[in-house]
C-alpha positions as CSV (number, residue, x, y, z in Angstrom):
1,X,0.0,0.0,0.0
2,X,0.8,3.3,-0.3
3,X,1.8,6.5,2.0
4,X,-1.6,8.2,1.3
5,X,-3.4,5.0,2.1
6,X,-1.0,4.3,4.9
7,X,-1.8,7.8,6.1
8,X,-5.9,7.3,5.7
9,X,-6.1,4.0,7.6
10,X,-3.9,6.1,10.6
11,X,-6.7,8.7,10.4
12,X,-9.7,5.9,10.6
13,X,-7.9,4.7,14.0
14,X,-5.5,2.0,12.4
15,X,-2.5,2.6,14.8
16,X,0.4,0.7,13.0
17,X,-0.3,-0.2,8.9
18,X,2.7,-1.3,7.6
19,X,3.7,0.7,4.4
20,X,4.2,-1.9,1.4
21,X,6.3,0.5,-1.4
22,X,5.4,0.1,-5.2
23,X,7.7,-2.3,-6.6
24,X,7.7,0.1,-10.2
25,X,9.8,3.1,-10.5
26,X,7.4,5.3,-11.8
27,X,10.0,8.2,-12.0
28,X,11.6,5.8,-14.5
29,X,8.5,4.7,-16.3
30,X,7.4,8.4,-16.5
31,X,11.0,9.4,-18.5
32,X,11.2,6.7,-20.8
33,X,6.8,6.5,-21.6
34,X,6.0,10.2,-21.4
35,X,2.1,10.1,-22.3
36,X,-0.5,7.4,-23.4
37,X,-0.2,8.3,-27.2
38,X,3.8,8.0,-27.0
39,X,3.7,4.3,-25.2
40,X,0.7,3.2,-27.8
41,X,3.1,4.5,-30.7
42,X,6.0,2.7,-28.8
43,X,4.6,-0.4,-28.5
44,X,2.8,-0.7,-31.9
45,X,-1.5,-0.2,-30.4
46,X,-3.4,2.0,-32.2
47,X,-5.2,4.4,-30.7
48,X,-8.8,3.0,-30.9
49,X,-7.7,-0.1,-29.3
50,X,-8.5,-1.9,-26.6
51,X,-5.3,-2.9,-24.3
52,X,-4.7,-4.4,-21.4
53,X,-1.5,-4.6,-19.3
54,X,-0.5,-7.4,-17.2
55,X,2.5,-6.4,-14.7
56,X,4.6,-8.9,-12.7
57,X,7.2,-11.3,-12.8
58,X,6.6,-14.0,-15.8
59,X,7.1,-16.8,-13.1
60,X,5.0,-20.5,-13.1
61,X,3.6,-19.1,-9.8
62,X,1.7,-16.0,-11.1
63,X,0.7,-18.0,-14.2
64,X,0.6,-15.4,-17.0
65,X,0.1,-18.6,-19.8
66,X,-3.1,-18.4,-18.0
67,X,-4.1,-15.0,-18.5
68,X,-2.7,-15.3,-22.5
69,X,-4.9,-18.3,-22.8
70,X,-7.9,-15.8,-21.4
71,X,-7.2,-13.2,-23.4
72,X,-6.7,-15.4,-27.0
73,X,-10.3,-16.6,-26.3
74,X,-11.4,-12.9,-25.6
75,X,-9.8,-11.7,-28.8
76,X,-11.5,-14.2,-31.1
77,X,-14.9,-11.9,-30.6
78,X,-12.3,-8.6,-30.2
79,X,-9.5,-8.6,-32.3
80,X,-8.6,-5.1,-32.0
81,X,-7.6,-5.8,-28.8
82,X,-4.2,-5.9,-27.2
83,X,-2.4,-7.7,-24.1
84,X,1.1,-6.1,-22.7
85,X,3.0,-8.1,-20.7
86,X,5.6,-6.1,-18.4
87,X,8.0,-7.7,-16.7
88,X,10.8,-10.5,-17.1
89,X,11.2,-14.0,-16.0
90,X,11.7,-17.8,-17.2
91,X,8.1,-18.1,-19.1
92,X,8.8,-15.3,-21.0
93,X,10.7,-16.8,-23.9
94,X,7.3,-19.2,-23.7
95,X,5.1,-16.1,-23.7
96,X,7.0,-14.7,-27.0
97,X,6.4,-18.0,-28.9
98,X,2.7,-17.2,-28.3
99,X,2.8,-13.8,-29.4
């Protein structure tokens, strides 16, 4: 969680949250993507697409086959639709082969 929601639970009477900090660097995600339009043009979605982002590592544990194979069935009724993967791990060379 957050500092703001940290914060809020400490005015609602929560005496001790523990403050969980964002695993992205969004100072570094802000430089290198600087608006919607320029990360669409980056990563090749038009405009009047639908996309969706999955974050995390590409690990058996958090299963992203399993959200690919979700998404290839929603695309069959959608195919102006896109799925970003961001992140790194050992599924991902299995993840490209999909692509």
């Amino acid at each position: 969680m957050s500092e703001p929601v940290t914060e809020d639970l400490r005015a609602h009477g929560i005496e001790s949250p523990l403050l969980l900090p964002n695993a992205i660097d969004h100072h570094a995600l802000r430089e290198s993507l600087h608006s919607r339009a320029n990360a669409r043009t980056t990563l090749g979605i038009p405009e009047s697409a639908f996309a969706v982002g999955v974050v995390g590592r590409l690990h058996p544990k958090k299963d992203p086959l399993r959200a690919l194979g979700a998404f290839e069935r929603y695309r069959r009724e959608n195919p102006r639709a896109y799925l970003v993967f961001v992140g790194d791990g050992p599924l991902r060379p299995q993840l490209l082969h999909r692509a």
